[in-house]
C-alpha positions in Angstrom: -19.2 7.9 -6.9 -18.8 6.6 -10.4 -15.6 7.2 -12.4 -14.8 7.3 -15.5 -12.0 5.2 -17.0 -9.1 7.1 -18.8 -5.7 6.6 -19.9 -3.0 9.7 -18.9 0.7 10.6 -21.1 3.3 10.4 -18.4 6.4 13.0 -19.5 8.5 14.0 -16.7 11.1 12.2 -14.3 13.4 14.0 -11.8 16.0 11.6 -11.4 17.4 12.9 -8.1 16.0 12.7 -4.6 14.9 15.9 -3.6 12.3 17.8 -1.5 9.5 18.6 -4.2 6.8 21.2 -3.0 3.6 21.4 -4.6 -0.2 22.4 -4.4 -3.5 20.9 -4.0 -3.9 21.6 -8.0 -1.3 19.1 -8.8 2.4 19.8 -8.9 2.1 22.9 -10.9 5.1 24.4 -8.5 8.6 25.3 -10.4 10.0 22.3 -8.4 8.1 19.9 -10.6 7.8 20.6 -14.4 7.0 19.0 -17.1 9.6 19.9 -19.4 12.0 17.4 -21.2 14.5 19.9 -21.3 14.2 20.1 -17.3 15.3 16.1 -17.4 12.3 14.3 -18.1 12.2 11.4 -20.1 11.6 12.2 -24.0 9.2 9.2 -24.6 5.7 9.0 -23.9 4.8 6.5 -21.8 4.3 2.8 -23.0 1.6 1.9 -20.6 -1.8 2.9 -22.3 -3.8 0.2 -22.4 -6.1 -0.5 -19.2 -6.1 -3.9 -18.5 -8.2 -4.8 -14.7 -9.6 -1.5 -12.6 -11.5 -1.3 -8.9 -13.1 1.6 -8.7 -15.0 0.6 -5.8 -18.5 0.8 -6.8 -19.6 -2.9 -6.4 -20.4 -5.4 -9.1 -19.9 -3.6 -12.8 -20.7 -5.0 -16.3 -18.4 -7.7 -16.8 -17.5 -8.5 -13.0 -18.5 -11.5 -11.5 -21.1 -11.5 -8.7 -19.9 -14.0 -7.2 -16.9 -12.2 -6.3 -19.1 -9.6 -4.3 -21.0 -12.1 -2.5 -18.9 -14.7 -1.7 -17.2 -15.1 2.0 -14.4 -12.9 2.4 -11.0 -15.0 3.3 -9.2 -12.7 6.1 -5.0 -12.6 7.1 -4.1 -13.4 10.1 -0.7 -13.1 9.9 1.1 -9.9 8.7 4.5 -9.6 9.1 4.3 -10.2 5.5 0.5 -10.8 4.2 1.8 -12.7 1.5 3.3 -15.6 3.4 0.3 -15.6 6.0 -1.6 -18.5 6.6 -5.6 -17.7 6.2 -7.9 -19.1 8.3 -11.3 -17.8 9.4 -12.3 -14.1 10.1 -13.6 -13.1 13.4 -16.7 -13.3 14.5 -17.6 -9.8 15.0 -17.0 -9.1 11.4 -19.4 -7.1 10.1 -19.8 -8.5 6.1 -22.2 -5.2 5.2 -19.1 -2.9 5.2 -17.6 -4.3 2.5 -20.2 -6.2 0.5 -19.2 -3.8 -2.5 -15.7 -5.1 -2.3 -14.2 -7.5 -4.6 -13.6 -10.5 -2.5 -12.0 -12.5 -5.4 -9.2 -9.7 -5.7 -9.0 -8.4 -1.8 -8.0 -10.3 1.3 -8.9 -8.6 4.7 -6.1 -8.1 7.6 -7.2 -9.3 10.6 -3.5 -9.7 12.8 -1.4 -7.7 15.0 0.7 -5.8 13.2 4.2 -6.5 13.2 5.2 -3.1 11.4 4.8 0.3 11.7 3.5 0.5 15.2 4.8 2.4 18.4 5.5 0.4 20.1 5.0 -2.6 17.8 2.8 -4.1 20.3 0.2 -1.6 19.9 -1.9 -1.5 16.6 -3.7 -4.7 15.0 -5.9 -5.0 11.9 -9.8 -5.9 11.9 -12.0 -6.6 8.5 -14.3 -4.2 10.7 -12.4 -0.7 9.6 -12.0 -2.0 5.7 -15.0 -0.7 4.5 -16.5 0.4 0.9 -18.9 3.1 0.3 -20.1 5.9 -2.2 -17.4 4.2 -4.8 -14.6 4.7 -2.5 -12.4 2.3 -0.2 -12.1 3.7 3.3 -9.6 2.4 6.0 -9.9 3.7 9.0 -8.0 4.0 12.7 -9.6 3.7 15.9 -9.0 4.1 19.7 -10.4 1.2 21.9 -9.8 0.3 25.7 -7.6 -2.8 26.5 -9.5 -4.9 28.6 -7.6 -6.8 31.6 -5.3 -9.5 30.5 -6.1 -8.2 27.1 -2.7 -9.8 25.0 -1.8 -7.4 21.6 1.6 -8.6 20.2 3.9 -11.6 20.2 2.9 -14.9 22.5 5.7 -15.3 24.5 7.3 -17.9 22.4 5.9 -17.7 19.3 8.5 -18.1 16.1 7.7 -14.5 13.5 8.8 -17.2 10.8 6.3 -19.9 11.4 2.7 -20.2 11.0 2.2 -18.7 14.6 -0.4 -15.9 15.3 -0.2 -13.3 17.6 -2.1 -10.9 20.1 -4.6 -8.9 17.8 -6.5 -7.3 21.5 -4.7 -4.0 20.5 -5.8 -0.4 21.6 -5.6 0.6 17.8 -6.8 -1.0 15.5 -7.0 -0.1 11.7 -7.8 -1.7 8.3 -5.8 -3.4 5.6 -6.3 -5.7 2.6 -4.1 -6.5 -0.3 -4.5 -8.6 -3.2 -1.6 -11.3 -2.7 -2.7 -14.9 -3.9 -4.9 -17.2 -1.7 -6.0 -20.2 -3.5 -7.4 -21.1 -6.7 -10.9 -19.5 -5.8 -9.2 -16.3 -4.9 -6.8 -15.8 -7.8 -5.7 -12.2 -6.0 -4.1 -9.8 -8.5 -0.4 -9.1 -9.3 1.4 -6.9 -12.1 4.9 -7.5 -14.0 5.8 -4.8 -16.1 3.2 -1.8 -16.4 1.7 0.5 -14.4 0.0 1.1 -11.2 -2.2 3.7 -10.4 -3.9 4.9 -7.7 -6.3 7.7 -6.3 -6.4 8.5 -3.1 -6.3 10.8 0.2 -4.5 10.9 2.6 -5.4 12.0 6.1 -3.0 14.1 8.5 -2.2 13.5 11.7 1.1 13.1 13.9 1.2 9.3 14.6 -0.7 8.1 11.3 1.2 6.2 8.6 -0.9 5.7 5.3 0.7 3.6 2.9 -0.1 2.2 -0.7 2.2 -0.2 -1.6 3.7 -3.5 -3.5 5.0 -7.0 -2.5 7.2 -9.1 -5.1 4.6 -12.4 -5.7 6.2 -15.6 -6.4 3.4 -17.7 -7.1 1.5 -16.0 -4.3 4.0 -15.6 -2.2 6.3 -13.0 -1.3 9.1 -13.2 1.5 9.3 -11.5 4.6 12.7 -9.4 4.4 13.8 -11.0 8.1 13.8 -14.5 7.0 17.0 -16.1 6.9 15.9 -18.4 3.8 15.1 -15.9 1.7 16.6 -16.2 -2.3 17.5 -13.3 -4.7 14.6 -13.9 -6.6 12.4 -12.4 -3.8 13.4 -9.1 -3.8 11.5 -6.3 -4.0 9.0 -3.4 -2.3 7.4 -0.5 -4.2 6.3 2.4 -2.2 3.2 4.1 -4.3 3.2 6.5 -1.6 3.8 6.5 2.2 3.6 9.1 4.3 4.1 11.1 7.8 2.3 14.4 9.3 4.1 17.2 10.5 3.0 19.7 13.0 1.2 22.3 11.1 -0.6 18.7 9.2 1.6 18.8 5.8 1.5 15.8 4.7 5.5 14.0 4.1 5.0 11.4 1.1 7.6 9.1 0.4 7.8 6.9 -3.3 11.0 4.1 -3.1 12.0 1.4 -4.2 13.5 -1.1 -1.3 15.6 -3.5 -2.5 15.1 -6.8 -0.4 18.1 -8.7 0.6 20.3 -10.8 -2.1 21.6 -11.7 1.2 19.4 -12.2 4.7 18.5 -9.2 6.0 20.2 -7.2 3.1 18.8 -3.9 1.7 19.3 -0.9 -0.8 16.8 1.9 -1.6 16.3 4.2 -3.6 13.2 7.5 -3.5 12.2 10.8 -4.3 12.8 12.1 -0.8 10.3 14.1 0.7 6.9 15.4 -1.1 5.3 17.8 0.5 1.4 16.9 -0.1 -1.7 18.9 1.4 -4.3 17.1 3.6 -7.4 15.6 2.9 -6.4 16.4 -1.1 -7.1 13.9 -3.8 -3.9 12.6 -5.3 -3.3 10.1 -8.0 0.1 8.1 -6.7 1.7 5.3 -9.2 4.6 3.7 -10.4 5.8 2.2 -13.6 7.5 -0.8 -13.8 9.8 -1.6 -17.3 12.2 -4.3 -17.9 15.1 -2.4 -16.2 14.0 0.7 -14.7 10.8 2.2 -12.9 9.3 5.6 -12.5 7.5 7.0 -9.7 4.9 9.8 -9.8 1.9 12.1 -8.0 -0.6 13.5 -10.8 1.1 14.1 -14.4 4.2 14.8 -12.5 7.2 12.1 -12.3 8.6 12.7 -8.8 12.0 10.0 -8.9 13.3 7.5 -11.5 15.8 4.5 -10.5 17.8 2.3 -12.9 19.0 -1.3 -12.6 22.7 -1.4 -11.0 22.0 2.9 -9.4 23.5 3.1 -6.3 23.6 -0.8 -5.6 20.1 -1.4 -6.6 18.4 -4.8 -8.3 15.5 -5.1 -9.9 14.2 -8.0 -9.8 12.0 -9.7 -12.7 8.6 -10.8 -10.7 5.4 -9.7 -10.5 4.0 -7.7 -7.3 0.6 -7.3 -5.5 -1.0 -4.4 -3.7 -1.4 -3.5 -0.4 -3.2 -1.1 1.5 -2.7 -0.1 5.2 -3.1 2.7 7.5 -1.1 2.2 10.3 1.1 4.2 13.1 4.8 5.5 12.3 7.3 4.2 14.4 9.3 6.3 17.0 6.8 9.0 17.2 4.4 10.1 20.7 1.3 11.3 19.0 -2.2 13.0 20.7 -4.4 10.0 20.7 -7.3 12.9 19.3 -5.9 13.7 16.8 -5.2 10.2 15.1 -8.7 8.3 16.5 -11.1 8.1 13.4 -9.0 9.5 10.8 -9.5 7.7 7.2 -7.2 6.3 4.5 -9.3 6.9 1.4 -9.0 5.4 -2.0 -11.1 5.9 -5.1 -9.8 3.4 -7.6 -6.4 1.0 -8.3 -6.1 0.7 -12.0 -3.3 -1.4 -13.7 -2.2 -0.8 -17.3 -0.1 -2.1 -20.0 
């Protein structure tokens, strides 16, 4: 589908986590106003001028074709896909799903995860469920039989701070890309201080774990939170939006802001708490980013706002990349039925300034 490009006023922030309740017609609900006098912030937002946009519809005036053409480059490590090392993609890749993607911005996940699984040695990613069509990004989750000897996980002996790779012959396996730094022919795409926005649906499902999310980029390279030589400087992970199921399919959404370890293994957060969102809905999630603040939100409603030094937290001064995953939430027995084929939709990412 084509979109249109626009440029939306931001009023409101609830600076308190809280469960917010809202509708399919956008947080019109009395939990989530947009009244300064309810707490909101009395400027207008800052960020109005669009500065790069996927919408997801292949090559546009003023893209590069090259970019849709060219090979894709492919993770194959992801306990953090900013410090993997890229090699090739498999060989059962099929390149038609995602010839409409931009392979200049986007690198494809093709690893074990090492995150969100249950247990962890359960779910990998393959370029084969990344797939753009009729203007939208789709990620989706699928069963598949482990065949005997099959190895999904860790090597016995493998090092999750080296250059290792791990098991990827999972029963699940999902899509993921993000648009962390590769080389000079795939610049990748990263943001300081603005904001980023994105439209998307969720699906529901016990088990399923969408998320849209950041990495701090230092030079193209962001630090896995469990490495012991990890520096200040690195902090840093904005949730756009996360999210659980519960029984009767409401979706949980979660926006935070984790701060990363000033000391190895160290961590601070900060959120709007539970969102209550309805399935299968189209939502625009973002964040905004200034010099010593940010501002999460869902629609034209800001759901959480977090300060510099509020409740422990730092912010640090980098830029961050995107990610998008669709993964399985930890701790939780799930119907495999009701989580095989399920789809992590996304419309457009669009940064502004």
């Amino acid at each position: 589908m084509k979109k249109t490009l626009f440029s939306l006023s931001f009023i409101l922030s609830l600076s308190a986590c809280m469960e917010i309740d809202v509708n399919p017609k956008a947080f019109t609900g009395a939990r989530c106003s947009n009244r300064l006098s309810d707490g909101g912030p009395a400027e207008k937002s800052p960020y109005q001028t669009l500065i790069w946009a996927d919408e997801f519809n292949g090559p546009e005036p003023g893209d590069d074709p090259s970019c849709f053409t060219r090979a894709p480059q492919c993770a194959n490590r992801l306990d953090w896909p900013g410090t993997s090392a890229e090699s090739n993609c498999p060989k059962d890749m099929d390149a038609n799903n995602f010839r409409n993607l931009n392979k200049c911005t986007w690198k494809l996940w093709n690893s074990f995860s090492m995150f969100d699984a249950n247990p962890k040695d359960k779910l990998a990613y393959h370029p084969n469920q990344v797939r753009v069509r009729g203007g939208t990004l789709a990620l989706t989750i699928n069963y598949r039989p482990q065949k005997p000897g099959a190895k999904c996980g860790m090597v016995p002996g493998s090092d999750p701070n080296s250059n290792d790779h791990f098991g990827k012959e999972c029963e699940w396996i999902s899509g993921g890309i993000d648009s962390s730094h590769f080389d000079g022919n795939s610049p990748g795409r990263n943001i300081k201080n603005g904001r980023i926005e994105m439209r998307a649906k969720l699906p529901p499902g016990i088990g399923l774990y969408p998320a849209l999310w950041t990495w701090a980029d230092n030079a193209g390279k962001g630090t896995p939170h469990s490495n012991p030589k990890q520096r200040p400087a690195f902090s840093g992970e904005y949730d756009i939006i996360e999210a659980t199921s519960n029984s009767s399919g409401i979706i949980h959404g979660f926006q935070t802001y984790h701060d990363w370890g000033y000391a190895p293994k160290s961590h601070q957060q900060a959120g709007s708490g539970k969102i209550f969102l309805d399935p299968n809905t189209w939502y625009r999630f973002g964040v905004e980013r200034y010099q010593n603040k940010m501002r999460f939100y869902v629609d034209d409603c800001y759901t959480y706002e977090v300060e510099a030094d509020d409740k422990g937290i730092r912010l640090n001064s980098l830029a961050h990349y995107i990610l998008m995953n669709l993964s399985l939430e930890k701790g939780v027995a799930f119907q495999a039925k009701e989580v095989d084929g399920k789809i992590l939709e996304v419309d457009y990412v669009r940064l502004y300034q």
